[in-house]
N, C-alpha and C positions, 0 to 999 in steps of 0.2 A: 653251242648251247649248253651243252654238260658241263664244261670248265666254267662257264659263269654260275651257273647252278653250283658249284662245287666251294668255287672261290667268293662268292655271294651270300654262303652260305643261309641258305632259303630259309632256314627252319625259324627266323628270326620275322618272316614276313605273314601277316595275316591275311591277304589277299594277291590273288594273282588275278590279271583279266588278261584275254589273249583277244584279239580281232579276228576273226575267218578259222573255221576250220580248217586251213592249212595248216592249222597247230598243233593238229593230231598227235605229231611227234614228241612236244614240246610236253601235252598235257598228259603223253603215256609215260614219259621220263618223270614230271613228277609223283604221278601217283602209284607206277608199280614199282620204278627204280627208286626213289628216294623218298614215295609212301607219306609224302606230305598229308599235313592233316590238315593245312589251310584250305580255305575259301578260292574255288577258282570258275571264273566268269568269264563268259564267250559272247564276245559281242560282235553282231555281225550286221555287217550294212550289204544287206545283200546273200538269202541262204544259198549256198552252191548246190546244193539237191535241186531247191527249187527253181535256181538259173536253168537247170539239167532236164528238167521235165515239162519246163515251160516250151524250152526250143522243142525240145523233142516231139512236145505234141503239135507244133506249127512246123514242124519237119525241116527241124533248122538245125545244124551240126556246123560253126562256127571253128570249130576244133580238129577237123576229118584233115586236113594237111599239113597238121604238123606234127611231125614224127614224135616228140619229146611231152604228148599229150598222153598221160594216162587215166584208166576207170581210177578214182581214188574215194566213189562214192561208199564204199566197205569204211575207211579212213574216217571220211567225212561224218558219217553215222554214228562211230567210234566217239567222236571230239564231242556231236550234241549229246552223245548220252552219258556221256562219262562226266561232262564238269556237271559243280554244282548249280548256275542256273545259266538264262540264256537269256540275251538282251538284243532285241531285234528293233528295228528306225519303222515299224506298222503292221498295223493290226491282220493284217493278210500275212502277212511270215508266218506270225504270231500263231494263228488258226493252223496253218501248214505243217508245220511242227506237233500240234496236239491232234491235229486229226491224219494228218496222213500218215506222220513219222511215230503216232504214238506215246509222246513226251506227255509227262504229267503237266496239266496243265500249271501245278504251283511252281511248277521249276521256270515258265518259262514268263517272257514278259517285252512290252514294246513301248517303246516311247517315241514317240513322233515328233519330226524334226521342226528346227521355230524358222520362222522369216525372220532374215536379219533385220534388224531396231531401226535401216534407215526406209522400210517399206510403213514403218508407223509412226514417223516424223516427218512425212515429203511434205503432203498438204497440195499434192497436186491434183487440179482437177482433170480425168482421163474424158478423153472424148473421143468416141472411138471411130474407124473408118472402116470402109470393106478392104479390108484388109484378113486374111488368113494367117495365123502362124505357127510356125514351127520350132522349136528350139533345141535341140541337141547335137550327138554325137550320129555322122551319118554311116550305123552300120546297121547288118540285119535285123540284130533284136531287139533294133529299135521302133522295127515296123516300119520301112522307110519305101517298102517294094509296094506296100498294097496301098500307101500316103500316095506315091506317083499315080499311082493308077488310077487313084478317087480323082487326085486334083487335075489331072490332064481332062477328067470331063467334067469337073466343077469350071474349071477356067474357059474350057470351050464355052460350057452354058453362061458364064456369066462374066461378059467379059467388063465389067464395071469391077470386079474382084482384083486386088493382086494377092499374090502369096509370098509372104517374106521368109526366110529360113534364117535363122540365126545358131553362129558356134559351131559350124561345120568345119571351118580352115581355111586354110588360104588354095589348098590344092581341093578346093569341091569342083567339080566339075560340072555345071548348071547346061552343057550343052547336051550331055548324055542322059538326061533326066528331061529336058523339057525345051528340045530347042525349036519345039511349033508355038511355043509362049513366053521367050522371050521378055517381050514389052509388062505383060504380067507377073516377071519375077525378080524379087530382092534379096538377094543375099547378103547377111551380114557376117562375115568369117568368124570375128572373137566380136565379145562385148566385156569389158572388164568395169565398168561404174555401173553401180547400182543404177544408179538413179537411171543412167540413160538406157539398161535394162527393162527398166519400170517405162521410161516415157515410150516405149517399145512396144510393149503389153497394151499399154494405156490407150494407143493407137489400134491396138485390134479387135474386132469385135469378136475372133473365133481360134481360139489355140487349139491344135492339133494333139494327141499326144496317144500316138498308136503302138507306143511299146508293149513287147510279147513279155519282157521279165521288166520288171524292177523295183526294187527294193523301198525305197516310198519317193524318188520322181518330185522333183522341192519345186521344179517349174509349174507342177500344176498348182499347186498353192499359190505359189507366185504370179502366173498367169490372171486366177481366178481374185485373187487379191484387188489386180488392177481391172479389173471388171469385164474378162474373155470370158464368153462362154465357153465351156469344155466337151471338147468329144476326145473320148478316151471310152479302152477298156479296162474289166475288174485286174488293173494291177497296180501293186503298191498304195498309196492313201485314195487314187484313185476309185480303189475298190471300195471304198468306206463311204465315200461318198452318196447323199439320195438326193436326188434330183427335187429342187425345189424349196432346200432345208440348208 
């Protein structure tokens, strides 16, 4: 990083943006080692404080076995307050920042993410079935411990319901999660076209989306787009959301 600095000769650039406070490093080298007077912007998909306090307060530590994990929250602190502004993917970071962290609010700022252009050219009509869904990555802080536990007595009570799970993998393992329901589950490993993403959505009357962090969460939009009703907590665009509007 120093030698590009050196031989890039920076003094020549007006703006710098970095992604993630792992930049720390990158943003303390320019400003006290080489004392740049440029414009430099952190934009993050995703704040790492608030990954950090989110688990922590659902008593989730993700990170507790692997030895090459360290506190780098001192760091992270560092990078939001040092550049000049901060450019977050919703309006919940956004707040996070100016009330928890303290950030002025003119420094900091969020712009929320677009549906790709083929969710507003389908022209398909969705028609929806009992059908439940799911759609991510199946790890903890995705909410995926307390999803099993609702749906195991959702699908007991109703057994006209299935529950589909979409983008989990090809190594999900659907027997150690739910193997007294069976007949009631669908797994979809990847889904990679749009559209048959959407005819997916289109199909369900109830999207899931029980994540403890996330940074604004594009399924819910997407979901809601195709006309699922949403149970979700306040995270990422999620939170912005009012019932009804």
């Amino acid at each position: 990083m120093v030698w590009r600095l050196i031989t890039h000769k920076i003094k020549q650039y007006d703006l710098f943006i970095f992604y993630g406070a792992e930049s720390f490093l990158a943003v303390f080298l320019l400003k006290k080692i080489f004392r740049t007077k440029s414009s430099i912007i952190l934009h993050s998909n995703g704040l790492e404080l608030l990954v950090s306090e989110n688990l922590k307060n659902n008593s989730i530590n993700e990170e507790k076995n692997k030895w090459f994990h360290f506190d780098l929250s001192f760091f992270f602190m560092y990078c939001y307050t040092s550049v000049d502004k901060v450019i977050t993917v919703s309006k919940s970071e956004c707040n996070f920042l100016i009330n928890n962290l303290g950030l002025d609010n003119k420094k900091v700022f969020y712009n929320n993410l677009a549906l790709p252009e083929v969710y507003f050219n389908n022209g398909i009509p969705f028609q929806s079935e009992n059908i439940i869904t799911y759609c991510g990555s199946w790890i903890s802080r995705k909410g995926i411990y307390p999803m099993v536990e609702a749906m195991k007595i959702i699908l007991q009570k109703h057994k006209n319901y299935k529950f589909r799970i979409i983008g989990v993998g090809e190594n999900f393992e659907v027997l150690e999660c739910f193997s007294d329901f069976l007949n009631q589950i669908e797994v979809i490993p990847f889904v990679e076209d749009k559209k048959e993403l959407m005819n997916l959505y289109g199909q369900s009357s109830i999207f899931l989306f029980p994540s403890l962090s996330e940074s604004f969460g594009l399924v819910v939009a997407e979901a809601m787009y195709c006309g699922c009703a949403l149970i979700s907590g306040p995270t990422g665009y999620a939170a912005e959301i009012i019932n009804g509007q």
